[in-house]
N, C-alpha and C positions, 0 to 999 in steps of 0.2 A: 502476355496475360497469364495467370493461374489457371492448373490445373479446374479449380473450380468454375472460374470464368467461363472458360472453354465449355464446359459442360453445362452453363446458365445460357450464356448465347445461342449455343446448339438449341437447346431448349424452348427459348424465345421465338427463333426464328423457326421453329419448327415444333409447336407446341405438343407435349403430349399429357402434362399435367398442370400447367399454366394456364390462366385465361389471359384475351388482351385486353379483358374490360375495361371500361374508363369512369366506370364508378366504384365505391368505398365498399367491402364485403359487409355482409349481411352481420358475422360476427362481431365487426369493430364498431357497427353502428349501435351494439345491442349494449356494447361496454360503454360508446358515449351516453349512452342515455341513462346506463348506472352511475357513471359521473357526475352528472346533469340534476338523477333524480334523487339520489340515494345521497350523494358525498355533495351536493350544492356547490360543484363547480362549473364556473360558468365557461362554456365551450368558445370565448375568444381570449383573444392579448397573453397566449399559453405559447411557452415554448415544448415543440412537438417533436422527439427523435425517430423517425423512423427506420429501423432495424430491415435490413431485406427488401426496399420498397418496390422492388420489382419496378413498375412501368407507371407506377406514382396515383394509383386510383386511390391511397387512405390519404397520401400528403396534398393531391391536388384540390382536393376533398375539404381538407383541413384547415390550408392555404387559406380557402375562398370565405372559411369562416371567420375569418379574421387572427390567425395564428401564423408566428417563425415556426416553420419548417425543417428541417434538416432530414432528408434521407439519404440511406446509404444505401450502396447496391453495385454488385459484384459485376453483373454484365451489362456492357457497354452497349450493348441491342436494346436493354432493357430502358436504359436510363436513357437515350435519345428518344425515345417514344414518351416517357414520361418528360422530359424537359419542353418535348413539341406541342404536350396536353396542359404545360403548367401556363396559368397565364395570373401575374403579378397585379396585385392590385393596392391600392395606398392602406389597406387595413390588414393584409397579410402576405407573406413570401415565403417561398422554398426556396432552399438551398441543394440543391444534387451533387453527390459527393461520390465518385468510384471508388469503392472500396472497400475490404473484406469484414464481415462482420466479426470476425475471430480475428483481429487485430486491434491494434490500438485504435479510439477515434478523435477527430479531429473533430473532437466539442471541448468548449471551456468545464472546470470542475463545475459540477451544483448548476448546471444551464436548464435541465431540460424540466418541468411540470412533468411530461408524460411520455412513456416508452413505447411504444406497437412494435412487439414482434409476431407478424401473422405466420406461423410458421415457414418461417425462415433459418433458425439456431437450428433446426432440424439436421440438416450437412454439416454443422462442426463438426472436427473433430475434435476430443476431449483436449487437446492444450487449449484449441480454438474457444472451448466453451469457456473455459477458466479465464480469458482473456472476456471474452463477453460477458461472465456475472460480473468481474470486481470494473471492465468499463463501466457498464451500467450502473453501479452498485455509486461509482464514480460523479458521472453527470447526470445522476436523478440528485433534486433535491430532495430533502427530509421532508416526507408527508405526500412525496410526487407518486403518481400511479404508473404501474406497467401493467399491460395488457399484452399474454402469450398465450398464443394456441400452438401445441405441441404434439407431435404422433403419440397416440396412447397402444398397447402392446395387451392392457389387459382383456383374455376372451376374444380375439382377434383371431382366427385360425390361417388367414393369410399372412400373418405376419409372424405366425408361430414358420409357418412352411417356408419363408422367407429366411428368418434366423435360423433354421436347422438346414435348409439348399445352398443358400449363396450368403453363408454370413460375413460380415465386416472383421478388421482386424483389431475389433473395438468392444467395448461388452457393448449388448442389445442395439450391434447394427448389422445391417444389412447390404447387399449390392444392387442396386436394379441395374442390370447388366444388360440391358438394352440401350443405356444409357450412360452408364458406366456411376451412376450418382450413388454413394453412401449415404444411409441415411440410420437417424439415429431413435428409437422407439424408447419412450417410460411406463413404465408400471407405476401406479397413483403414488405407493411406499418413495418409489424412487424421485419421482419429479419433485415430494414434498421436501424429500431429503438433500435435494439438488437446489432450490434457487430457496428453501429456509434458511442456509448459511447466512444470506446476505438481505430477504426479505420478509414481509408477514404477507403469506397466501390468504386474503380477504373470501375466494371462491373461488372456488374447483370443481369444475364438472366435467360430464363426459359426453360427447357431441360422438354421432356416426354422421358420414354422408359416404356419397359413392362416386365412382369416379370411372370410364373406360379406358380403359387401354391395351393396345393393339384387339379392337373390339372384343374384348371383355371387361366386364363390368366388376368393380374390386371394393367389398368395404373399407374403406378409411376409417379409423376411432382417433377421435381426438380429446385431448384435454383444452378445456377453456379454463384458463385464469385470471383472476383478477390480481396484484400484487400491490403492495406497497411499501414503502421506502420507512 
């Protein structure tokens, strides 16, 4: 297993920023309903790539609605919890797929309607990112949507003290060395700068929530986007 692996499994099986929920987060449902209300597309018979699916609560989710599935996902802990929650029905299926988001993926060209990365591309590192815009860039079709929440950096003073204590060997990342996990932060300039090459950012916004760890409580900023192909 990858370095990364290792460090998702530890993870899973020992959660410190993970949940094991087994329903769809609160941001992905707010994006289906932008799809649904805004872009008049209708939430079944969609080919659905999921990016990072963790333990499979957006794919199981999605599945049930009558959608092909496809997740991918680095730890093996993860994706047997998700494959034991998935259950097939004649109007939709998942596919679970071990494997690294910053590598090649084993989807057809032009397959997928719609992309979910719940922050997940967050641990690429930069060859790994570049592999992951021009995949996806790959099997979205023309007009398909991605939906990416991404660590936001701007006005964050934790993650200021994070990039100046334990920085990564990467621009704007960091170490949580409790854990040993890199992770990678955007300023708004840069995220636009970053997946504009290859899409049109439809909406971007900035989301806080908060999170404990090793009992203390830490704010998170995130970007919400909407994209399209």
């Amino acid at each position: 297993m990858s370095h990364q692996g290792n460090i998702w499994d530890r993870e899973y099986n020992n959660p410190k920023f993970v949940t094991k929920n087994d329903g769809p987060q609160a941001d992905t449902l707010r994006f289906l309903k932008f799809l649904k209300k805004e872009k008049k597309v209708k939430l079944e018979n969609l080919n659905i790539l999921d990016l990072g699916c963790g333990t499979g609560r957006n794919s199981n989710y999605l599945s049930g609605l009558g959608n092909s599935v496809i997740g991918i996902e680095i730890s093996k802990t993860a994706l047997n919890l998700a494959k034991t929650r998935s259950v097939q029905t004649q109007f939709g299926r998942v596919e679970y797929i071990l494997g690294d988001i910053g590598e090649p993926y084993n989807v057809d060209d032009n397959w997928a309607d719609v992309i979910l990365d719940v922050t997940s591309s967050n641990s690429l590192n930069e060859k790994g990112r570049e592999v992951y815009l021009s995949e996806m860039n790959r099997v979205l079709k023309k007009g398909g949507y991605i939906f990416v929440r991404a660590l936001c950096k701007d006005g964050n003073k934790n993650v200021k003290n994070l990039l100046k204590n334990n920085p990564g060997k990467e621009y704007d990342t960091y170490v949580i060395k409790e854990i040993g996990l890199t992770e990678r932060v955007f300023s708004r300039e840069d995220f636009i700068k970053t997946y504009s090459r290859y899409f049109k950012i439809l909406k971007l916004e900035k989301k806080t929530n908060y999170t404990t760890f090793n009992d203390r409580i830490y704010k998170r900023d995130y970007f919400i986007a909407y994209i399209q192909k």
